[in-house]
Structure formats: structure tokens, C-alpha cells
N, C-alpha and C positions, 0 to 999 in steps of 0.2 A: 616383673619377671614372670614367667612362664613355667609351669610344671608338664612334664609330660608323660602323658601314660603310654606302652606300647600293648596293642591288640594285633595281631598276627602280621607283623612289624610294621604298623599303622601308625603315626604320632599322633595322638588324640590330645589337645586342646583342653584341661582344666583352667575351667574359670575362676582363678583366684591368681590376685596379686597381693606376693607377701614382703614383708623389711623386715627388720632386725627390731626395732624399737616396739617396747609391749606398752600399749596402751592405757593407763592406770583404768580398773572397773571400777572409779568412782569419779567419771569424768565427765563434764556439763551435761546436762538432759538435754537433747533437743530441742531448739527453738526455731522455728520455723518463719520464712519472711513471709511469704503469704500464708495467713492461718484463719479462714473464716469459716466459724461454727457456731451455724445460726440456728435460731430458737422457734419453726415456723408456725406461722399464726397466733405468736404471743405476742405482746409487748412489754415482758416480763425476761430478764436475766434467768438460767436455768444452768446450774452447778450438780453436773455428770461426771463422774472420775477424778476430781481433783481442774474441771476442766469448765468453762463459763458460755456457754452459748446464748450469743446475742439473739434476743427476739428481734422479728422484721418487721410488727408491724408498728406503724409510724415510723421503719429508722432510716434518718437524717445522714447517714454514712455514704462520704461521698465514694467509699471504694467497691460498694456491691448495690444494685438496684433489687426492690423486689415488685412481682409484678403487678400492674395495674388491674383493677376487674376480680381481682383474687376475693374473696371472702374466709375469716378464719371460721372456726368449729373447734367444741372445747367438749372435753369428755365430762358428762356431769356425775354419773359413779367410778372412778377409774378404782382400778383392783388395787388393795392395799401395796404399798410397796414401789411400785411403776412407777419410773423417772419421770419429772418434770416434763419433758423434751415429747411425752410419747401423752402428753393429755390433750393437747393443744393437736391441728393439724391445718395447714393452709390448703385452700380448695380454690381448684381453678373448672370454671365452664365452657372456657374456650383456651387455646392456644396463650402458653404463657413460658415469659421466659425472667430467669435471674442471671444478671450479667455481673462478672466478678472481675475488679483491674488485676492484672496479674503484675508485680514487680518482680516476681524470680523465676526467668523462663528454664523450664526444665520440665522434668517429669513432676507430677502431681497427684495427689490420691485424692481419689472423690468418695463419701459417702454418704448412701442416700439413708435415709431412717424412716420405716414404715411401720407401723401400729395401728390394726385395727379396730374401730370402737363405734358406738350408738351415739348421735348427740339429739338435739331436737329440730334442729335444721335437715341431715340427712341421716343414712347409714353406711359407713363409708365400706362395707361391705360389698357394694353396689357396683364399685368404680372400677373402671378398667382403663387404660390407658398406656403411651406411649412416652421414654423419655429418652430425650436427644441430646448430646451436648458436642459439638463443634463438628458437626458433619456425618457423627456414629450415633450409630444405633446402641444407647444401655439397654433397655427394656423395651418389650415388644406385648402389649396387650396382658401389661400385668395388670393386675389387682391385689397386691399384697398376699398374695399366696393363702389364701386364706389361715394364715397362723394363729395360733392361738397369741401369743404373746411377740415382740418386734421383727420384724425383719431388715439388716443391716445388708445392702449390697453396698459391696468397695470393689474401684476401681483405681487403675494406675494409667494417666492419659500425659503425652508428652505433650506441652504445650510452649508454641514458638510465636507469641502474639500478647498484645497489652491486653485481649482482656478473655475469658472464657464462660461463653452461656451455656447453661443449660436450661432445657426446652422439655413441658409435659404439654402432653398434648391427649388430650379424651379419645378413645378409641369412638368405633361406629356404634360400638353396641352397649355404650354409656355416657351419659352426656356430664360426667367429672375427672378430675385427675384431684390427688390429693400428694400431699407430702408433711411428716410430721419435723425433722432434721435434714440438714445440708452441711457437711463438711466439705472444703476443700481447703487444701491443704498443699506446701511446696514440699518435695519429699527432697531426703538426702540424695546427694549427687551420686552414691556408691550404691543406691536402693535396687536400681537395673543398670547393668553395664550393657556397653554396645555389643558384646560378642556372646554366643554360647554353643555348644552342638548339637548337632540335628538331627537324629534317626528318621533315616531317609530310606528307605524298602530296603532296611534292613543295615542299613551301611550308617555309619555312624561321620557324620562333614561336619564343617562350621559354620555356623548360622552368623550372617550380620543383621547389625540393625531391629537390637534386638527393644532397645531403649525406647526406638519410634513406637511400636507398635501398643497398640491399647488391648490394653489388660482387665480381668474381673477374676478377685480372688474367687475363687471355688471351696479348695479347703487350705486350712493352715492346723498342722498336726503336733503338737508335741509327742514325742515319739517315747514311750515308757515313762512318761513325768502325767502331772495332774494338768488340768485347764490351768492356763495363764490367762487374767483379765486384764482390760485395758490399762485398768491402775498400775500395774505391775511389766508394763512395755511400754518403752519411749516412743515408740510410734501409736500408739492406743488400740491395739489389734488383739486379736482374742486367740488365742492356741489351743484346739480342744485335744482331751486325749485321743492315742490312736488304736484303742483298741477296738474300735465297730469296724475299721479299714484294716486290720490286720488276721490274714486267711490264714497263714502259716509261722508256727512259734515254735513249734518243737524244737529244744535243743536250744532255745534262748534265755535269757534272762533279761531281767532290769536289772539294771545301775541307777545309785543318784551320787549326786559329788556335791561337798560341803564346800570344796576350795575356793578359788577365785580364777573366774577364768580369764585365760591373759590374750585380752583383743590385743592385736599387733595391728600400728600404722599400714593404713594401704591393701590389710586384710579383710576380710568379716568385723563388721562393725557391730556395737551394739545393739544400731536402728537397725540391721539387715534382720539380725535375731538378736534375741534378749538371752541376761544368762540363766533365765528361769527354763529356756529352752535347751540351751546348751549344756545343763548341770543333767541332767537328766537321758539318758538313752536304752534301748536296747542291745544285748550283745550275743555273738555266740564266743563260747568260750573251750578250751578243748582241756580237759582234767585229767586226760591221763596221755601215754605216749604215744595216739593219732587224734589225727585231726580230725572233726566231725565233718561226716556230710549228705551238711544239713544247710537251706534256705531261712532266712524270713521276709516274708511275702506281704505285701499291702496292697489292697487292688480299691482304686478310687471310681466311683461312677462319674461320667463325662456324658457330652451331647456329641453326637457325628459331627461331620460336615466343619467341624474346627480343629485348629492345630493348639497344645496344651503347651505351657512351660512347667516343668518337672525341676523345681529348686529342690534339693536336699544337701543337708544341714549336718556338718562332720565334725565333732570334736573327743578327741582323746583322754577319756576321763576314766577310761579302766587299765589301761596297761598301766605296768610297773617301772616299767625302762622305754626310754624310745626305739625306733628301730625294729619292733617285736610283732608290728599289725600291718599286715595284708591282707586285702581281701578282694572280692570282684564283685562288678556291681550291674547289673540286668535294668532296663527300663523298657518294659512291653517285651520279654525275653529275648530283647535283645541284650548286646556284651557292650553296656557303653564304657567303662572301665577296666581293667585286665588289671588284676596284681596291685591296687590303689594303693600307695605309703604314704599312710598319714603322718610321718614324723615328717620325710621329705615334704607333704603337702603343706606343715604348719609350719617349717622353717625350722623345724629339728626344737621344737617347744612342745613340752605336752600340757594338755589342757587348752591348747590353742585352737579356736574354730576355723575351717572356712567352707563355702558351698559350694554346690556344683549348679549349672544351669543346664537343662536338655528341652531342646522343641520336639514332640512329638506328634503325630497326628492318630485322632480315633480311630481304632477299626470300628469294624461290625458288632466287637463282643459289649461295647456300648463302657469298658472300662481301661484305667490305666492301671500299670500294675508295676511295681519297685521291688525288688529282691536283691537281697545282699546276703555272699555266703563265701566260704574260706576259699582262697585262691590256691595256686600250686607251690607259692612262696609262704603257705601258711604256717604258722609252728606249732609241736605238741603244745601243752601247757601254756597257753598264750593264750590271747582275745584272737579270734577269726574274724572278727567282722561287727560293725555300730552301725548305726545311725540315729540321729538324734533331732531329726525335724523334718518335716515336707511339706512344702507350699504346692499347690497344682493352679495355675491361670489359664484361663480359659484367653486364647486369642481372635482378635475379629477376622468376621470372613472377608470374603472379596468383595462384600458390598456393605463393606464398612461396619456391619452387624455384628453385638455379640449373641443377640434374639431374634432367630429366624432369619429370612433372606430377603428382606424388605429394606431394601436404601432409607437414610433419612430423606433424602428429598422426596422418593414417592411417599413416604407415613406423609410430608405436609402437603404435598399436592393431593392426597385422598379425604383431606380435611374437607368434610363440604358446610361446616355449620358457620365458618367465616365469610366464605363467601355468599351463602344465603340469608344471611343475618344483616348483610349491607344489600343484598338484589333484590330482596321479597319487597321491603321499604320505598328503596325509588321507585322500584317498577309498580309501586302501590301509588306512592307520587307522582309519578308520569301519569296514571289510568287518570286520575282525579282530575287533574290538571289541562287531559286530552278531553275528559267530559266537559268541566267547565266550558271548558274554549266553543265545546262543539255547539253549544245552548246558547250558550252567548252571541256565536255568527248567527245561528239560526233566526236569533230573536231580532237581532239586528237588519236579517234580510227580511223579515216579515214588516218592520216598521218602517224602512225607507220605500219612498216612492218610485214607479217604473217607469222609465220609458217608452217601453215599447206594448204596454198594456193597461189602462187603468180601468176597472171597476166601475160601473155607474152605480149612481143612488138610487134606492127602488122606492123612493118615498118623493123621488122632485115631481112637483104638478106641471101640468101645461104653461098655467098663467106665469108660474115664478118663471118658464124656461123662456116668455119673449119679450121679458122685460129688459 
């Protein structure tokens, strides 16, 4: 089913599909068919969140390779506390790839785990490099961002193929790549649906084909609640608070909600959000007989030259009655929603979630910005407006890139340490082999006799010459 919002009697497309049936919140955890979370440069089991990441090296697993040439590195003082996963790191000096079979083609989360540290071998300080996986561009001339403690990039890539690599590759101006973790992962089927809309110069269309497209989360917001850790999400994803991203609160508050929130079949799922996300929101609320007006505002920093998906996250966990909440909802000031009803949006359930998807593109101001604030159907004494989560993904450009404007096939065509690592050798065998040869004829025309000229002896006498 379809909800529809009207904006200056425009049908605008919400992306949620609701039923009648609620979901019990205490229903299977996630279990995922493809799920490798490997342990790199150990040979040692490693137990993160409730969760076991296989070491690579030596493993015998015929369903992911790890690559040849690689050498590990162990952190010999790691800082008290610091997971298993992030002491250890595999190190490649040339072009290397891990190849993973896929049995459930669909979309998939990647994440890469990066930790930087001193060992006796290198400093992995140092590295810079490029990482590839199935024809995109993740990383472009990273190095670990020089963090003090890990850096987790996650991404969501559709995959239509038995098997999926990813590929590091040393930049020019470093001759390692390192990696400490490797998740991928088959994500739920409801994780990206194929449709959402588009703020398009200004006009608000429908986007398809939104599921193809390769994703890299940016941020994930719990919006008036505390951090959520991976222990505490069926997908393993971390929700920081939103208060560093929010400009404008006047006239808000926080809510949290004790209840149980009722996932409905075909709705917002668990894995979409968790209900540590959902129990929690911001609100404007109106306390006496008008309605305020007033915004609240979250503006997230972004890169140019990409287009964003803007997920936010709806559930009704402050009104009393259904029926009682409208409100309008701005992305990059624009009106992507006119008049939103959440009870209509949750199938006339309150406490029921579901989300909205918008593709947006950067401006110049270098930020995206969210605002929700009481519509014209708003009511005195009533909630005017929530929201209770924000995803922001960054999408790839035209040249497949989520870093920079560099194709994968030019990063591996500009590799030059493979191919001078097999030319310098022959072409060193050739020289040698041209030498010999050439010493060898020479010697050889010097010792056979001529034809057309020979030497006389300067020592024959007369006598011996008329004998």
C-alpha cells in the first residue's frame, strides 16, 4: 500500500509499506546467510559484541580467500581495553584482493575496520592506499584518517554475482595498504527498497533504483536518545546522539518511551531500526491554545559533487490519541512532505515506526539540513512534530567513486610497482643473457679458422719451409 502526502496538490510518494499484523518485539534476531567477519592478520578467533571473527591467516575456508604476499603485524603495547580485532592488522605491498562466494544475492553491508598502531615491522601510520570492490571506488588515498582510536567505514553494495572482491591497493606515495577487520554481510531484503524521492531543483519526483546504487553510511543519528552500540542493534550499527548536528531546538523537547514498540508486517523493521532508536525522539509540543512556530533543525556536513539518501526515522511515541499529529517536513529547505499523519502513516497504530527515503544532491553550503515543524493542520495542545532517527549515505558518482573522481580501473592501471616488479627482472635476464651470447660468438669467431685469410708464423725458418 501506498501513503500519500499532498504539497500544492502534488501526490508525493512515502516510502512505507504498512499491514495490519504487529510484529511481536521479541521476534528471531537476525541471522544472516552470507556473514563473514574476519579476524585480519590473526590466526586467532576474536569475540567483538557477542559476535566471533574468524582469523585469516592460515584459513582453510573454502568460501572466502585471503590474499597471497600479504604479511600480518601485531600490535606489541595495545592501549588497555582495545578489542582483539584492532591488535592484529594484515599488510599488503602490492595489489591484493579477498574474494568472498556469495549465496544470497542482494544487497550487502561491507565493513572495513581500521586501527592505527606501531609494531616492529612497520608504522602503519605511513600507509596510504586505495580500496576497491567490484568495480567502485570505497577509498581513495586513505590512511586511516589519522584517528586516535578505530575507524569503521560501512557500506551497502547490491550484489548480483557468486562471488564479491575486494581489492587494496598502495597508493604512489606509500608502498603498503593495511586492513585490521573485514565484514560482509547479506543485509535484510527491506534494508533499501527500490523506490524513494528526489529533490530535484527544488521539486520533489520519484527516484528509482534506489537499491542498485552503492551506499557509505556517513552518519546514523539517534535523535534525543543516548548512543546505541552494536550489542544493542540487530544489524551491529552504532547510533550516536544528535546533538552536535542539531542548529535549532527552541521550543523542543525530548521524549523517551518505556513501551514496546509495535513493528507491523511489511513496515519498518527491526533491522531497518532498532527500538533503542525508536523509543526515544524529539518533539515540538504546543501547551496552550496556539500552535508554535517553531523548527528543529539538523544540518549534517557532506562532500560536493555527490548525491545523499536522507532516511528519517517516524514513530509516535508522544501523543495521547491517534489522529492528533501533523506536521511538515523541509530537506535542504525544501517541503518534501506537506501536512505528514502519522497515525495514517502507521496504519492508525501508535507507537508504530516507519521511514521516509529522500535523494538529495550537495550544494555549495557543503551541508544537508532536516527540519520539522507544525503544519497548518497542526493542533493547540497536541505534539506538532518528532522525529526519531537520521541516516545520511553518501552515493557514488559517475565514475563509480564514493572518493574522488578516479574510476577503479584507472587506480589499477596507475599501479606501476606490478608491473615493474615482473620488467626490471627480465629485462635484467635479457641484458645478461644478450651479454653472454655476445662473448660467447665472439670467442667462437676468434678460435675457428678462415678462409679467406690466414696468419703466417713468424718463427718458420727457411730450412723447415723446403722440406
Amino acid at each position: 500500500m501506498e501513503l500519500m502526502c499532498k504539497k500544492h496538490g502534488v501526490s508525493l510518494l512515502i516510502l512505507s509499506v504498512f499491514a495490519v499484523s504487529v510484529v511481536s518485539s521479541y521476534s528471531t534476531r537476525f541471522s544472516p546467510i552470507d556473514n563473514y567477519i574476519i579476524n585480519c592478520g590473526s590466526s586467532a578467533d576474536a569475540i567483538v559484541d557477542r559476535r566471533r571473527f574468524s582469523g585469516d591467516s592460515g584459513s582453510s575456508s573454502p568460501l572466502f580467500s585471503v590474499p597471497s604476499g600479504a604479511i600480518s603485524v601485531v600490535d606489541p603495547v595495545p592501549a588497555l581495553g582495545t578489542p582483539q580485532i584492532y591488535q592484529t592488522a594484515r599488510v599488503f605491498r602490492r595489489p591484493a584482493r579477498y574474494n568472498f562466494k556469495i549465496q544470497d544475492r542482494g544487497t550487502h553491508m561491507i565493513r572495513l575496520h581500521f586501527h592505527l598502531f606501531n609494531s616492529s615491522a612497520l608504522e602503519l601510520v605511513h600507509a596510504q592506499f586505495h580500496v576497491l570492490v567490484d568495480g567502485y571506488v570505497l577509498l581513495n588515498n586513505f590512511g586511516g584518517e589519522r584517528a586516535v582510536g578505530p575507524v569503521i567505514k560501512e557500506y551497502l553494495i547490491w550484489v548480483d554475482a557468486e562471488k564479491l572482491m575486494i581489492t587494496f591497493l598502495p597508493s604512489k606515495k606509500s608502498n603498503f595498504a593495511f586492513v585490521n577487520a573485514i565484514e560482509v554481510i547479506s543485509a535484510p531484503k527491506d534494508l533499501i527498497l527500490e523506490n524513494a524521492l528526489s529533490i530535484n531543483n527544488g521539486n520533489v519526483v520519484n527516484f528509482k533504483g534506489l537499491n542498485q546504487e552503492l551506499l557509505e553510511i556517513v552518519d546514523r543519528v539517534n535523535v534525543g536518545g543516548p548512543k546505541v552500540t552494536p550489542f544493542n542493534d540487530s544489524l551491529w550499527r552504532t547510533w550516536v546522539p544528535d546533538d552536535r548536528y542539531l542548529k535549532s531546538d527552541f521550543g523542543s523537547t525530548k521524549v523517551h518511551f518505556s513501551g514496546r514498540i509495535q513493528y507491523q508486517s511489511g513496515g519498518a523493521s527491526r533491522e531497518v531500526c532498532p527500538d533503542n532508536v525508536y523509543n526515544s525522539a524529539r518533539i515540538i509540543s504546543s501547551t496552550n491554545a496556539s500552535v508554535p512556530n517553531v523548527n528543529m533543525t539538523w544540518q549534517f556536513p557532506v562532500v560536493d559533487s555527490h548525491m545523499y539518501l536522507v532516511r528519517l526515522h517516524f514513530c509516535d511515541i508522544a501523543s495521547i490519541s491517534l489522529g492528533l499529529m501533523y506536521f511538515d517536513v523541509y530537506v535542504n529547505g525544501v517541503l518534501a512532505y506537506k501536512d505528514l499523519d502519522l497515525s495514517n502513516a502507521s496504519n492508525w497504530v501508535l507507537a508504530s515506526p516507519f521511514y521516509a527515503d529522500i535523494v538529495v544532491e550537495c550544494d555549495e553550503s557543503g551541508m544537508v539540513s532536516v527540519s520539522i515543524g507544525p503544519s497548518s493542520y497542526s493542533y493547540p495542545h497536541a505534539i506538532d512534530g518528532i522525529l526519531n532517527g537520521v541516516e545520511i549515505m553518501k552515493m557514488n558518482n559517475s565514475m563509480g567513486s564514493l572518493d574522488g573522481k578516479l574510476s577503479a580501473g584507472f587506480l589499477m592501471k596507475s599501479w606501476p610497482r606490478v608491473t615493474i616488479s615482473i620488467l626490471f627482472p627480465f629485462l635484467a635476464a635479457v641484458f645478461i643473457l644478450l651479454s653472454i651470447a655476445l662473448v660467447m660468438r665472439r670467442r667462437m669467431a676468434a678460435a675457428s679458422p678462415s678462409t679467406s685469410w690466414t696468419k703466417l708464423p713468424v718463427d718458420v725458418t727457411e730450412s723447415s719451409s723446403t722440406r
